[in-house]
N, C-alpha and C positions, 0 to 999 in steps of 0.2 A: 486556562492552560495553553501550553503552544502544543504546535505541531511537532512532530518527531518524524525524519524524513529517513526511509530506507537508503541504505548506502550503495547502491547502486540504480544505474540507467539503463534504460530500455531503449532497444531497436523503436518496438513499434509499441502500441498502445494497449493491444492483444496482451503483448507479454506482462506489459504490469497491469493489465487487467488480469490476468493469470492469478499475481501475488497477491492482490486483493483478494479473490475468492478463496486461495488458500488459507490467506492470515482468518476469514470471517469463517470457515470449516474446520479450520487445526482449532479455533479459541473454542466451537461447540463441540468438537469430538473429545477435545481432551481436558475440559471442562477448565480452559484458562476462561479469563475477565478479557473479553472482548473489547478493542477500542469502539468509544463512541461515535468516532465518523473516520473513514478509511478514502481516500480520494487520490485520480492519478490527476497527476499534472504536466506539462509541459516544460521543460527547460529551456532556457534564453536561445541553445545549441538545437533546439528539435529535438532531446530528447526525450523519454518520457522516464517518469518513477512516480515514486509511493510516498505518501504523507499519511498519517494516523495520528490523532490527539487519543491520547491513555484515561 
């Protein structure tokens, strides 16, 4: 499978460390199929965002 990258960028790391905790608590509270690996990354820019393989 590939990656599947959130469409937007992060100031700092914090913040899409933020998005990850929520996507890994919204999929058990509300009983979705949790991605198998959830990871932030850095952009070429310094930014950071979100990747998730499904």
């Amino acid at each position: 499978m590939r990656w599947v990258y959130w469409s937007k960028l992060y100031d700092s790391k914090f913040q899409a460390g933020c998005l990850v905790q929520r996507m890994e608590h919204d999929s058990w509270v509300f009983g979705l199929d949790a991605p198998r690996e959830i990871e932030v990354f850095r952009s070429k820019k310094g930014k950071y965002g979100v990747r998730y393989m499904p």
